[in-house]
N, C-alpha and C positions, 0 to 999 in steps of 0.2 A: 504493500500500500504506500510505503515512502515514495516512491519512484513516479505513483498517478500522476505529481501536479508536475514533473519534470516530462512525464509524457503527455499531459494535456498542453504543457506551452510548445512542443516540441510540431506538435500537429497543428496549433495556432499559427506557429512560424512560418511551417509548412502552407498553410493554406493562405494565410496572408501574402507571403512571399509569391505562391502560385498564381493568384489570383491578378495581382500586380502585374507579375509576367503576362498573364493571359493580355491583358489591358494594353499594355505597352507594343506585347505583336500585333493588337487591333492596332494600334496608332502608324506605327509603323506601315502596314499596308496600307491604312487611308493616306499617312504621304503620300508614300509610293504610288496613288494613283496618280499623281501630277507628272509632267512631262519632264524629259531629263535637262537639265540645265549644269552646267560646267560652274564649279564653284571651289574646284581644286589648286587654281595661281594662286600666287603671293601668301605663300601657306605662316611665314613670319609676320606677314601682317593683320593675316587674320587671327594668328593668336595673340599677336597685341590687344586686336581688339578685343574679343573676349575676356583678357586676363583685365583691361580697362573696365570695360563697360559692365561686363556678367558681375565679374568676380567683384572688382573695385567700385561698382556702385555710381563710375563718373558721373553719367546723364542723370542719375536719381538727384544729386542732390544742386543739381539748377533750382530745384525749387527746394530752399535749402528747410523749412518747417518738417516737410513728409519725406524729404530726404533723409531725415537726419535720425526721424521717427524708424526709417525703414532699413537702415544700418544697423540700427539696436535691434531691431527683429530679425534682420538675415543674422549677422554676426551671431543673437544668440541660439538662433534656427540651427547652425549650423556647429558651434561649438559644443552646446548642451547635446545634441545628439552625440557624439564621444563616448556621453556616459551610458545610452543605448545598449552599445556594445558591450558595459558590463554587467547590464542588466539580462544579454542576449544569454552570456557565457551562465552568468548563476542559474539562469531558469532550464537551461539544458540543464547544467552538470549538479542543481540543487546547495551549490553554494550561496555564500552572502558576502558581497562587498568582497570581491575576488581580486580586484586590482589594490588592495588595500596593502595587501602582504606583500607584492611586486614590488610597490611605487614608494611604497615605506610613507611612515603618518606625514613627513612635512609636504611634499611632493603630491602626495594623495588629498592632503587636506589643502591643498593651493587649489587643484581641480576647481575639487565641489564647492572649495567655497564662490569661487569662478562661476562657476553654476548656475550657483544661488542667486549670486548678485545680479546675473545677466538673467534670470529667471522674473526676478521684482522688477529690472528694468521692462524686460519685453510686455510683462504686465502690464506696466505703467503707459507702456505704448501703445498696447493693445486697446486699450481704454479711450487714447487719446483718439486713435483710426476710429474706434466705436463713435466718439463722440462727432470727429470730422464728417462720418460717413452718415448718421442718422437725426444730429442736433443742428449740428451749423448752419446746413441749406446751403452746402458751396454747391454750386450751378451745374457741373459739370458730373456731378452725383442723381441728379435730380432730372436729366436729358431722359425721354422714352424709352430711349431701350434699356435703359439701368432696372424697370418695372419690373418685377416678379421675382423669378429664379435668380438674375444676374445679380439682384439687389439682397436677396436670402443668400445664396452663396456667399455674396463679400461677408458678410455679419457671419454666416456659418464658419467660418476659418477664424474668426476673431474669435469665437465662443472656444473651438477649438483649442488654439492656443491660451487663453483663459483658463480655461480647465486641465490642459497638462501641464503650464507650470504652476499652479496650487496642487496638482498632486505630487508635482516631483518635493517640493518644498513640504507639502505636508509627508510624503513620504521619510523623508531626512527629523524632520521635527518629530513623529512619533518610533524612529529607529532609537531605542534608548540608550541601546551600545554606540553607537554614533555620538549621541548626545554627550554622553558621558565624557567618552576619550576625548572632546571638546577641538575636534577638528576639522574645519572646514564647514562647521555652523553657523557661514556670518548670517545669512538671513531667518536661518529653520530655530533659531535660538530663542527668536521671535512671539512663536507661534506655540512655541513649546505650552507654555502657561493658560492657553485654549485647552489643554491637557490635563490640567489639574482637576485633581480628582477621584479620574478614570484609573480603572485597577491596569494592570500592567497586564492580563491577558486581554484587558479590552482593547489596549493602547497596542499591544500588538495584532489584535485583531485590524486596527486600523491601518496600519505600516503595511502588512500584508496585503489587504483590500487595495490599499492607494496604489502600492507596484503592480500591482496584476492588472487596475484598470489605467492604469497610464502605459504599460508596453501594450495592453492592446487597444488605449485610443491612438498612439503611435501607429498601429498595423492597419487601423481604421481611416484614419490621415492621411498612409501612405497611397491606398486604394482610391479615398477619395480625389485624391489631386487629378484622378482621370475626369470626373465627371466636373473639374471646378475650373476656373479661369487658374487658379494656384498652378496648374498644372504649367506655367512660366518658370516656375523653382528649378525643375530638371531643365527645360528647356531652352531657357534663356542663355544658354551655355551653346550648345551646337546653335543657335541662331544667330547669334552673334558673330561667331565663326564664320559662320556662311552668308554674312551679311552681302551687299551687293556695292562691292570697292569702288564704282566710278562714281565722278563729280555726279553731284545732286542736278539733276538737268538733263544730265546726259539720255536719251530713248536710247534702247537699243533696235537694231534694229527686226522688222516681224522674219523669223525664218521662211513662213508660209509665201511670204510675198517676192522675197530673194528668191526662192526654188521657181516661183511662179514666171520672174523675169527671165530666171536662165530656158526654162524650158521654151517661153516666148523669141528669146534671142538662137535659140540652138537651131541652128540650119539642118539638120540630121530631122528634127523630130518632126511629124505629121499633124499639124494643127487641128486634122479632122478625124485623127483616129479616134476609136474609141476609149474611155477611160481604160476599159480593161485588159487594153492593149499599150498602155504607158508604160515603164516601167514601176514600178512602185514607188523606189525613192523619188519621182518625179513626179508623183500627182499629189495637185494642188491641198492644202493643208486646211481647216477652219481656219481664216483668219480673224485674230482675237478670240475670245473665250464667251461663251455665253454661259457655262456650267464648271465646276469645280475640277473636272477631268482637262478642261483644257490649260489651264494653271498651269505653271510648273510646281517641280515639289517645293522650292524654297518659298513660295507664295503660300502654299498647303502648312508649311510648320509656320510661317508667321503668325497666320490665322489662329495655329492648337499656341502658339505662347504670348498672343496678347493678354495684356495681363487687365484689361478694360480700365484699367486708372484714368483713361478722358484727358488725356494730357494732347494727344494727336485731337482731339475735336474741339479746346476751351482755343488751341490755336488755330486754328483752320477762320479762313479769313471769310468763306458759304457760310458756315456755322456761324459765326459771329454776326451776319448779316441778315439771320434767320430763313435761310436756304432749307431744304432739307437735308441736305447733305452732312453725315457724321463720318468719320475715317475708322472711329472705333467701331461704328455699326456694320462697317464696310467689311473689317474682320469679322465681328461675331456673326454674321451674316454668313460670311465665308465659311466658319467653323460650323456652325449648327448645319449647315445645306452638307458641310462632308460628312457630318455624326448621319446627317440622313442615309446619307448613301450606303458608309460604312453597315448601317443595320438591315439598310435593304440587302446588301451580299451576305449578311451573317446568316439571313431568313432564306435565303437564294443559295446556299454552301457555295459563297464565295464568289458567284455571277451578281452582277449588277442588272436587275431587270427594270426596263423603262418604266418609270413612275408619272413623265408626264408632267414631273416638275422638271426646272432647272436654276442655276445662280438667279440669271437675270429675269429681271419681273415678277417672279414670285418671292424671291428675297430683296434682290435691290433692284430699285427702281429705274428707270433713263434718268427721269429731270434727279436723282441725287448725282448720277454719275456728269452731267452736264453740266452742275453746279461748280464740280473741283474746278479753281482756277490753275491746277498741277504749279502751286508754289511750292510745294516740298515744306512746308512748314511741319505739317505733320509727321514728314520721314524725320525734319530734324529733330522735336520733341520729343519723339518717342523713346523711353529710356533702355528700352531693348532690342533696341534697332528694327523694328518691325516696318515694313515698305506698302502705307496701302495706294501709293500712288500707285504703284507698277499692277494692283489691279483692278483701277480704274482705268486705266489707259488701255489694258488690255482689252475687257467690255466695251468699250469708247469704240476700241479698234473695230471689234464684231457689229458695232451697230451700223458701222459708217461703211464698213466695208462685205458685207454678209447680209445686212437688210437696208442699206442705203436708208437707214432713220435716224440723220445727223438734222437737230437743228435748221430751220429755213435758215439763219444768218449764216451758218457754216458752210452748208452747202451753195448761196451767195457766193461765199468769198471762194468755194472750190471752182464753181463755174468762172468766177472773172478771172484766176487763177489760170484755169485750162485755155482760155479764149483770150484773152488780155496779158498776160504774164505777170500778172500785181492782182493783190487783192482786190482794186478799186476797179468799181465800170464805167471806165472807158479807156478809148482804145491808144494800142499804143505808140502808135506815130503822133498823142495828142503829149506825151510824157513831158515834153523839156517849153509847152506851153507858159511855164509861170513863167521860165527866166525870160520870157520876151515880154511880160507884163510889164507896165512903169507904175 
């Protein structure tokens, strides 16, 4: 019977851990539906960027209040899990405070009390995020599509951390051996005297209870991060990486349309054969994207690592002028249309059967996509490099060129473009007209 509770966490682990995997190969394949895109050059400079931006927090703290806030929550996000692992090892092998006898009391008691401290910190921040996100009425909390899920979510990860660091600390404050040996108690020291009282199998009944339900609100958290915008925490890392290195401005140019030209230019090929006598690499592409499969992938992970913080929409210059146009909606848009797809193959074993939806018009609209003035504002704000320009312009591309439904003014200035050589109508033997004016 000693052995049930190291085989029931043993199977926790297991199953938590599986489940997680399972989640990550879905994610993984919903990339992978996006088209292949080269993102392997300048491989030292894309780990600058990452070890900058992911790691280093640079773009978060431009706005230095929630910057400064979200430092102490990564930093302790990330430190305080450390102690995870000894929690990992005793609940296999039924020990307690395993790293104790390694790391010897001063070294071990530096840790935890490390812990602790960044434990009351995250707290304290956690509160303050609660308070930004559901008291204040900043604006950019408050946009439409923040409404329901997106808006229970962000609060849901704050409760989250909430509740596991009051158990890690009430955990430490009712260990009484801990207490005692008086190491590495700065905060749990605290708390102790909420204690008083309680007989000492009660107080270890509590010590117990708090471990068991913090490694597995931990395994709970972990699984969660698939269905949450959080799911930025892993991701924010490879996206970064794979950011997209030319100047802000720069279009690339449509492959679809290049292949389109050479086959036009190519003297060999038959302009009137039949499609199915082209060679393959040679027939004409969708140009631009009207659905999630036309994408590429690094457009597909931008989408799963927005972190919806509204930072790309409080700047976006449509948004500010009451457009409908959002750039965060433009990804969550993005992502919730690939979660559709994704579940449609899982129902399909792994076929995508037409549903009859697609990206455009059932998720995003023309007049949002018409409204971006493509200033890049929102690529520059965004603090995990996320690009919703590139799929706007993509869309943009498919309407103008795939249903010829660009704007009467746009389609104006293509025509005097085609016929005139300038934007303006009239013609152009009339150009150098001013300089004879007096």
């Amino acid at each position: 019977m000693e052995y049930v509770p190291n085989l029931f966490f043993a199977l926790a682990l297991i199953a938590g851990i599986g489940f997680f995997v399972m989640n990550i190969r879905k994610l993984f394949r919903n990339i992978n539906l996006g088209k292949d895109v080269n993102r392997s050059d300048k491989k030292p400079e894309r780990l600058k960027n990452m070890m900058k931006i992911a790691l280093g927090q640079s773009k978060m703290v431009k706005r230095p209040l929630s910057g400064f806030l979200h430092i102490i929550v990564y930093v302790g996000f990330v430190i305080i899990n450390i102690e995870v692992l000894e929690i990992i090892i005793d609940g296999l092998l039924g020990t307690h405070r395993i790293f104790l006898g390694f790391l010897g009391n001063a070294f071990y008691g530096f840790l935890i009390g490390t812990f602790e401290i960044l434990a009351a910190l995250v707290f304290a921040a956690v509160i303050l995020f609660w308070t930004r996100r559901n008291v204040s009425n900043i604006k950019r909390f408050l946009s439409k599509e923040m409404k329901g899920w997106p808006k229970n979510d962000g609060n849901n990860i704050l409760y989250f951390e909430m509740v596991l660091m009051t158990l890690f600390l009430v955990m430490n404050a009712t260990d009484t051996a801990f207490q005692e040996a008086g190491i590495g108690n700065t905060i749990s020291q605290f708390i102790v005297p909420l204690f008083d009282g309680f007989s000492a199998e009660t107080i270890h009944i509590i010590e117990r209870t708090s471990w068991w339900i913090h490694i597995l609100g931990i395994l709970i958290f972990l699984n969660y991060l698939y269905y949450s915008k959080h799911l930025h925490i892993l991701l924010a890392f490879p996206n970064t990486y794979f950011a997209n290195l030319n100047p802000k401005g720069q279009f690339t140019n449509l492959e679809s349309v290049t292949n389109e030209v050479k086959l036009m230019m190519d003297p060999d090929a038959d302009p009137y054969a039949a499609a199915e006598e082209v060679a393959e690499e040679t027939v004409p592409e969708k140009f631009g994207a009207s659905d999630v499969a036309d994408l590429n992938w690094v457009q597909l992970l931008n989408a799963y690592t927005c972190t919806e913080c509204g930072r790309c929409t409080s700047a976006c210059p449509a948004s500010l002028t009451g457009k409908e146009l959002s750039p965060r909606k433009i990804m969550m848009d993005t992502r919730d249309r690939l979660e559709e797809v994704g579940r449609n193959m899982d129902i399909n074993k792994g076929v995508f059967v037409d549903d009859g939806k697609q990206l455009l018009n059932d998720y995003i609209t023309p007049e949002e996509l018409w409204a971006c003035t493509s200033c890049n504002a929102c690529v520059e704000e965004c603090p995990v490099n996320i690009d919703p320009l590139s799929i706007i312009m993509d869309m943009r591309r498919y309407l103008v060129m795939e249903e010829s439904a660009a704007p009467q003014e746009l389609n104006m200035m293509m025509t005097n473009i085609e016929n005139n050589g300038a934007p303006w109508q009239y013609n152009q033997q009339d150009r150098l007209n001013w300089a004879n004016e007096e």
